[in-house]
Structure formats: C-alpha cells, structure tokens
C-alpha positions in Angstrom: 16.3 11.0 70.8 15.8 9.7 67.5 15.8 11.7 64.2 13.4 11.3 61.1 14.3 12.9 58.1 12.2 13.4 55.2 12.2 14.5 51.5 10.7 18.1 51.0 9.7 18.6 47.0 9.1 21.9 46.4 8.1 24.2 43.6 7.8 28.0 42.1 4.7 29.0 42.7 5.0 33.0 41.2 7.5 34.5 44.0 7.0 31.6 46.3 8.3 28.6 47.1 5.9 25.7 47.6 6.4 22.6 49.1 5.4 19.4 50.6 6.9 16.4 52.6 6.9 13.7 50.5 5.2 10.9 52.2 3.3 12.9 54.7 -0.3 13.4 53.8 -1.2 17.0 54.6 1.8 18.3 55.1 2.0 21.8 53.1 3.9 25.6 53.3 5.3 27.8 51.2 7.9 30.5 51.7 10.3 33.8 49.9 13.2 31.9 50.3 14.4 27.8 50.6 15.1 28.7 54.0 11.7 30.7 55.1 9.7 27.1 53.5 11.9 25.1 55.1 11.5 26.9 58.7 7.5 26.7 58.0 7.1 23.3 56.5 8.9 21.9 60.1 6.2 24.1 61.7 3.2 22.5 60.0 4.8 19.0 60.5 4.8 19.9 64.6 1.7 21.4 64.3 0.2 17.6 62.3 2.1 15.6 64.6 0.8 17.4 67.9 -2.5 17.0 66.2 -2.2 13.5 66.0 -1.1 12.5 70.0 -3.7 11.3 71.5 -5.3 12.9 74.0 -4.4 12.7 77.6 -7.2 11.1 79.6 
C-alpha cells in the first residue's frame, strides 16, 4: 500500500479551524480543535476521491 501525504493550511475562522489540502482542488473542513479538522478534512478527501473512481460497468 502506498501512502500520499499532503500539506493541510489551515486558518482561524472565529472558534474554528479552517482548512484546506493544499494542492487538492475542493478539498475543504473545518473543526474545534487541530485534531477534529484534521479527522474531517481526511473524510472529505475519501469522500472526493470515492467521487472520482469511475464507475463500475
């Protein structure tokens, strides 16, 4: 299995933390903590890339 890794910049937003994967188009969360962001940015990155398979035939 091969790993990607990826740069997450994130920002204050108020009392969030928002962030993006730099170099990933679309790829947005936000979260309470660095941890919590960091949990749901992976999630929207799954949910992109599942997006993206094609479909079976």
């Amino acid at each position: 299995m091969m790993t990607q890794s990826f740069i997450l910049e994130y920002w204050n937003d108020n009392d969030w933390l928002v962030g993006r994967l730099k170099g990933v188009p679309g790829v947005f969360s936000q979260g309470q903590t660095l941890a919590e962001l960091e949990e749901n940015i992976r999630d929207a990155y799954r949910l992109m890339a599942t997006d993206a398979e094609p479909a079976p035939e």
